[in-house]
C-alpha positions in Angstrom: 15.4 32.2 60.1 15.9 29.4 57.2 18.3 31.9 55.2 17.9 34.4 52.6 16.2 33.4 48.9 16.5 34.5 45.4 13.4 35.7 44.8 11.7 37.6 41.4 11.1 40.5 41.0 13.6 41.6 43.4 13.6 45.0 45.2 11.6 43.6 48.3 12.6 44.5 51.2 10.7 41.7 53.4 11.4 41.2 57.2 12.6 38.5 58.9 9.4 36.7 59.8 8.3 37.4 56.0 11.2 35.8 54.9 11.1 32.7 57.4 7.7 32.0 55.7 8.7 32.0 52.1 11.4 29.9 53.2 8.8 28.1 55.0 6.6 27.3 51.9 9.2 26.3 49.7 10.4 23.9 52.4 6.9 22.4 52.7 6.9 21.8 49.1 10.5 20.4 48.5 12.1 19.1 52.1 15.0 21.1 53.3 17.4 22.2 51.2 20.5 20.5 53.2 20.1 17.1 55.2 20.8 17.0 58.3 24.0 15.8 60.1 23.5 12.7 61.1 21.8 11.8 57.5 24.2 13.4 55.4 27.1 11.2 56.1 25.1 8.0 56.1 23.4 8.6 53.2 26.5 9.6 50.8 28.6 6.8 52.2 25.9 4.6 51.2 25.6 6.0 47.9 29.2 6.1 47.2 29.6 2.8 47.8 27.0 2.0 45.5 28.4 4.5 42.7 31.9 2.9 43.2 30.7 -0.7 43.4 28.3 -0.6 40.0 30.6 1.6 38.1 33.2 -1.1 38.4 31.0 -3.7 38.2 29.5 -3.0 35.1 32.5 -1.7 33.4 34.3 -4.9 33.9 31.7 -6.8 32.8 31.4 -4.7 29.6 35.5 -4.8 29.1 35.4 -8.5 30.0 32.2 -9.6 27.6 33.5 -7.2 24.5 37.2 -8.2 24.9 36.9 -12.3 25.2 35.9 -14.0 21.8 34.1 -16.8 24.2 31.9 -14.5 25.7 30.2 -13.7 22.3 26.8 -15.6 22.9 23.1 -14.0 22.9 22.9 -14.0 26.7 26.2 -12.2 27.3 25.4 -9.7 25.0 21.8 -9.1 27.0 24.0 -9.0 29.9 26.1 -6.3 28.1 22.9 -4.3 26.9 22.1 -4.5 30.7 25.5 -3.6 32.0 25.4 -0.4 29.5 22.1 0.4 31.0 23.2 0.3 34.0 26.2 2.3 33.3 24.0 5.2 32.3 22.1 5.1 35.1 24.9 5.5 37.4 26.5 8.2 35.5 23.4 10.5 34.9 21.1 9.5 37.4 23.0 8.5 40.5 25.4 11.2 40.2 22.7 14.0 40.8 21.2 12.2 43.7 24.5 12.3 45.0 24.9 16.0 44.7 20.8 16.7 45.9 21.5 14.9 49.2 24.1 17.8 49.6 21.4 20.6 48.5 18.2 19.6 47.0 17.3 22.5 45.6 17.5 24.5 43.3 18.5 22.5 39.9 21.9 24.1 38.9 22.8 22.1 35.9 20.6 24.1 33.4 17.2 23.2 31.1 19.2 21.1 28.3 20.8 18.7 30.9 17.9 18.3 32.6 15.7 17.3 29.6 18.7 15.4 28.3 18.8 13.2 32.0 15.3 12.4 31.7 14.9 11.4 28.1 18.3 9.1 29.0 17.3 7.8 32.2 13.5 7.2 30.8 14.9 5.2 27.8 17.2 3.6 30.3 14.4 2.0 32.3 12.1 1.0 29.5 15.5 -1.1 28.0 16.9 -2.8 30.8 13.5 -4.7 31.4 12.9 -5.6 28.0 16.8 -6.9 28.0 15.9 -9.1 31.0 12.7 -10.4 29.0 14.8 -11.0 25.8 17.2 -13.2 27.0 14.7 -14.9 29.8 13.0 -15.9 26.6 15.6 -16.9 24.9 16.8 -19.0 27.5 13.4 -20.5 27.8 13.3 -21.6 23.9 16.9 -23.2 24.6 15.8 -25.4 27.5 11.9 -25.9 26.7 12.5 -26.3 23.2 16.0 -26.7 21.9 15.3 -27.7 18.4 13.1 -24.6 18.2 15.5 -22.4 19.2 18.5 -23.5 17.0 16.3 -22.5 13.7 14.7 -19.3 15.9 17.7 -18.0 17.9 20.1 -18.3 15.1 23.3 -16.6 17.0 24.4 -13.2 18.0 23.1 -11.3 14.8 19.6 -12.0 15.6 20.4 -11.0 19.4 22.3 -7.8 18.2 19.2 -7.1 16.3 16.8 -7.6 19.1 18.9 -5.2 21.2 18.6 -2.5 18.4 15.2 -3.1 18.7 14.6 -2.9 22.4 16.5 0.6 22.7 14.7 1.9 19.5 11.7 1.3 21.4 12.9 2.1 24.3 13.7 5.6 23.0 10.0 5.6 21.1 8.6 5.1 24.9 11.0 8.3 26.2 9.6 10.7 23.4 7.3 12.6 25.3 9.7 13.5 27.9 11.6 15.6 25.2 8.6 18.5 25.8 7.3 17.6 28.5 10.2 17.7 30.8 12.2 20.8 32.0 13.1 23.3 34.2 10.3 25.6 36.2 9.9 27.6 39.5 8.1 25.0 41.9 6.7 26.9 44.6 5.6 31.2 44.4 3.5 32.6 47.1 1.7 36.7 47.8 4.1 39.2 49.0 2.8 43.1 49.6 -0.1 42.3 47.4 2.2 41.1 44.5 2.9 37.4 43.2 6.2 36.5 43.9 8.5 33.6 42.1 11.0 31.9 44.4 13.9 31.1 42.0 15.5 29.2 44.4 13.0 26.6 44.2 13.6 25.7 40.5 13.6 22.1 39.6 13.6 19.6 37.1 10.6 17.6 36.5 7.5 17.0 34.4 6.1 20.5 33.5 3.1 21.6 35.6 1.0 21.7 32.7 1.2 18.4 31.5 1.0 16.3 34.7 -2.2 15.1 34.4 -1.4 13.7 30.7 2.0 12.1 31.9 0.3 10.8 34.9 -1.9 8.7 33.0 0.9 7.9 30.5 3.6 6.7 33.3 0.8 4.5 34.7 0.2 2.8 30.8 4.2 2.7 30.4 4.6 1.5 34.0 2.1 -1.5 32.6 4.3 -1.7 29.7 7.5 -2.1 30.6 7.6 -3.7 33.9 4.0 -5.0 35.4 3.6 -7.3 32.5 7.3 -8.2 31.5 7.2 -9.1 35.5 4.8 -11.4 35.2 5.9 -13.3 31.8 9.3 -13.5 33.1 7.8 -15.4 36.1 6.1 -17.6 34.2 9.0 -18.6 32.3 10.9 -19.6 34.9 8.9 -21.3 36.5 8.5 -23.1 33.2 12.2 -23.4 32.8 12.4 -24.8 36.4 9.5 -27.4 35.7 11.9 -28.4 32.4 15.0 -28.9 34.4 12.9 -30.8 37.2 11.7 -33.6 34.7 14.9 -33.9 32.3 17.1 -34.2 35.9 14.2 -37.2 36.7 14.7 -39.3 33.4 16.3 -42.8 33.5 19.8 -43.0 32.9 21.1 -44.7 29.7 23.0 -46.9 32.4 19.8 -48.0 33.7 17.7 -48.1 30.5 20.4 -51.2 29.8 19.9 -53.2 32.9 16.1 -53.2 32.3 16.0 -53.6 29.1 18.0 -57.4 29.4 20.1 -56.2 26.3 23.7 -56.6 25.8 26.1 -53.9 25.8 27.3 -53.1 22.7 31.1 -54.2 22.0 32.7 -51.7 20.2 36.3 -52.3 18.2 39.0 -50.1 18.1 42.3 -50.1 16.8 45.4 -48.2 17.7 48.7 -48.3 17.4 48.8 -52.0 15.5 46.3 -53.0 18.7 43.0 -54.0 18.6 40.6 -52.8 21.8 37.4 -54.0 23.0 35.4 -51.4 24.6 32.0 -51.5 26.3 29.2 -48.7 25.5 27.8 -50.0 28.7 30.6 -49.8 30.6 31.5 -46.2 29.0 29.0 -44.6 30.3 28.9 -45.6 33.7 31.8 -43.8 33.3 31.2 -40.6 32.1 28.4 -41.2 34.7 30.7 -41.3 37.5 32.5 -38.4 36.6 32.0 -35.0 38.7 29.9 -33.3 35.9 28.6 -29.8 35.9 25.2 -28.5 34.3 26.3 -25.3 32.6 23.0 -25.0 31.4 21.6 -24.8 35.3 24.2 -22.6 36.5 23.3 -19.9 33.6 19.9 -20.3 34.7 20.9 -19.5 38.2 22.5 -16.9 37.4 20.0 -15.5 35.3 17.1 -15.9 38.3 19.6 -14.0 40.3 19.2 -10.9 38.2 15.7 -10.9 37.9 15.5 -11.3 40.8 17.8 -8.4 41.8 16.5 -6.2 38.7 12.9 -6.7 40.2 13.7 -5.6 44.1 16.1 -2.6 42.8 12.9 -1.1 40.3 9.7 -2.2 42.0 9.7 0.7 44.8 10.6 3.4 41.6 8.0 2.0 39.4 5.1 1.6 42.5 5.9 5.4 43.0 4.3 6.6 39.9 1.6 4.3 40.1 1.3 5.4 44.0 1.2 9.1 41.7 -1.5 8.3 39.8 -3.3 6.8 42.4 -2.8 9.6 44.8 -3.8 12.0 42.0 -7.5 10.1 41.3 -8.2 10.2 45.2 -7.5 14.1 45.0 -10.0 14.8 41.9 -12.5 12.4 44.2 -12.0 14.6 47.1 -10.9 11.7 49.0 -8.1 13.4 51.1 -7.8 11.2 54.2 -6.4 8.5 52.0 -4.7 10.8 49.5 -2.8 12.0 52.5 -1.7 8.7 53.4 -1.0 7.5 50.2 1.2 10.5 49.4 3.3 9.9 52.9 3.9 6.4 51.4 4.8 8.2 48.1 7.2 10.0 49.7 8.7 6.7 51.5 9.2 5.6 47.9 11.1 8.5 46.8 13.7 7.5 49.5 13.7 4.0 49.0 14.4 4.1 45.6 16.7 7.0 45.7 14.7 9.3 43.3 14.1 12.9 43.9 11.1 14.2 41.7 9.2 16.8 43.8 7.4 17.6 40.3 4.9 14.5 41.2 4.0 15.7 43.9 0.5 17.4 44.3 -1.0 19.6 47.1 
């Protein structure tokens, strides 16, 4: 005996076995309601510590980047379009998860929330890759091609008005979950010779109507906005690094003189009644010898970092759908014995990127 279910119509009066099946079938469709003990502690420590850690995190670097008149350059405001991103994502998205892996089902928070958190978390993910390629480009026109860049970039306006760009289309992208999303009864099954809808078994998710359309449009989008931003980004870098490789590989001045047989040049200066004789050469052997660092390498650092950190945090959410679509084309080919093995690998990727969203799956 799973326990009793809200069921409709009501008036049945089913047995226990009867019972233990519709449980049964809703189960099969959505996991268990409640984890278990050993996973439920683990996994909302774990996700606590992630909440806590990235809602301070980010809000710091929002208070920090909007306060500070010396943090107003192009990259730091990417960063800030990325931190507010991020901050959204906690709030709506993580939130939930954190309250499904107490009881997954059924969706309590009502139809406009639900279609309000998708449309949100959709834009959400379409902007914070097209931040990352923003500023990766415009960090690549400052090292590949500084001249360039100074008549290109031209400051934070033209940075502000890329972001308003990227979230405009961002929110163009997250349009068709406005009608597309809401909230339905997942699973009903044949009781006394009547059809039956288990209410329990409501959730949020793409509309069973139009999952074969939104299929096909997650797997373009997933193309969009992270497949092929992916791979430019790459490239840059690697360009960037190739940049930084040669310019760090260059003669010094220091040594340009000694080669060349030339003098240094004497330089005069005058203070306080004194005169001075100063050698370029000499100069810059000291400025040479100086402990220097390249702030230009240590942004770039920083930058790969979050690339880097962006791409392992989104790839297992993004190969989900296309693992969907996928999983889907094998069905309509009748080509179960790998459909079953690529929705079990699905399923992995639900976990792994801590997204519940029984309505892609198909039996």
């Amino acid at each position: 005996m799973f326990g009793s279910l809200d069921l409709l119509p009501t008036g049945f009066n089913l047995t226990l076995d009867e019972e233990d099946e519709l449980v049964k079938s809703v189960v099969n469709f959505l996991g268990h309601r409640r984890r278990d003990k050993f996973a439920f502690p683990l996994l909302i420590t774990l996700y606590s510590f992630i909440f806590a850690t990235g809602l301070t995190g980010n809000l710091c670097t929002c208070f920090i980047i909007w306060k500070s008149r010396d943090m107003h350059t192009p990259t730091n405001f990417y960063l800030f379009s990325l931190a507010v991103s991020d901050l959204l994502l906690i709030s709506l998205g993580l939130s939930v998860e954190m309250y499904n892996i107490y009881e997954s089902w059924p969706w309590i928070f009502g139809e406009a929330f639900c279609v309000f958190r998708t449309v949100v978390l959709e834009i959400v993910t379409s902007a914070s890759i097209l931040t990352v390629l923003c500023f990766t480009v415009e960090r690549y026109l400052a090292i590949c091609f500084p001249i360039i860049s100074q008549k290109v970039l031209g400051g934070l306006s033209r940075a502000l008005k890329m972001i308003m760009i990227v979230w405009f289309l961002s929110f163009l992208l997250a349009v068709p979950y406005t009608f597309t999303a809401g909230v339905f009864v997942s699973v009903t099954n044949e009781i006394h010779n009547q059809t039956v809808q288990i209410l329990d078994s409501r959730i949020c998710a793409i509309r069973p109507d139009y999952w074969e359309p939104m299929l096909y449009y997650m797997a373009v989008t997933t193309f969009l906005v992270f497949v092929i931003p992916i791979f430019a980004i790459t490239v840059l870098y690697i360009l960037m690094g190739i940049t930084l490789y040669k310019a760090s590989r260059r003669p010094t001045s220091d040594n340009r003189f000694k080669t060349s047989g030339t003098k240094p040049e004497q330089i005069l200066l005058h203070q306080n009644g004194e005169h001075h004789v100063w050698s370029r050469q000499s100069t810059v052997r000291t400025i040479r010898s100086r402990p220097t660092r390249n702030p230009r390498r240590a942004v770039l650092k920083m930058l790969v970092a979050v690339v880097i950190a962006f791409f392992i945090c989104w790839a297992p959410f993004h190969t989900q759908r296309i693992t969907a679509f996928v999983t889907r084309l094998l069905d309509k080919a009748n080509k179960s014995t790998i459909s079953d093995a690529a929705t079990k690998f699905q399923e992995i990727l639900f976990f792994t990127s801590g997204t519940n969203s029984p309505g892609f799956k198909f039996d």
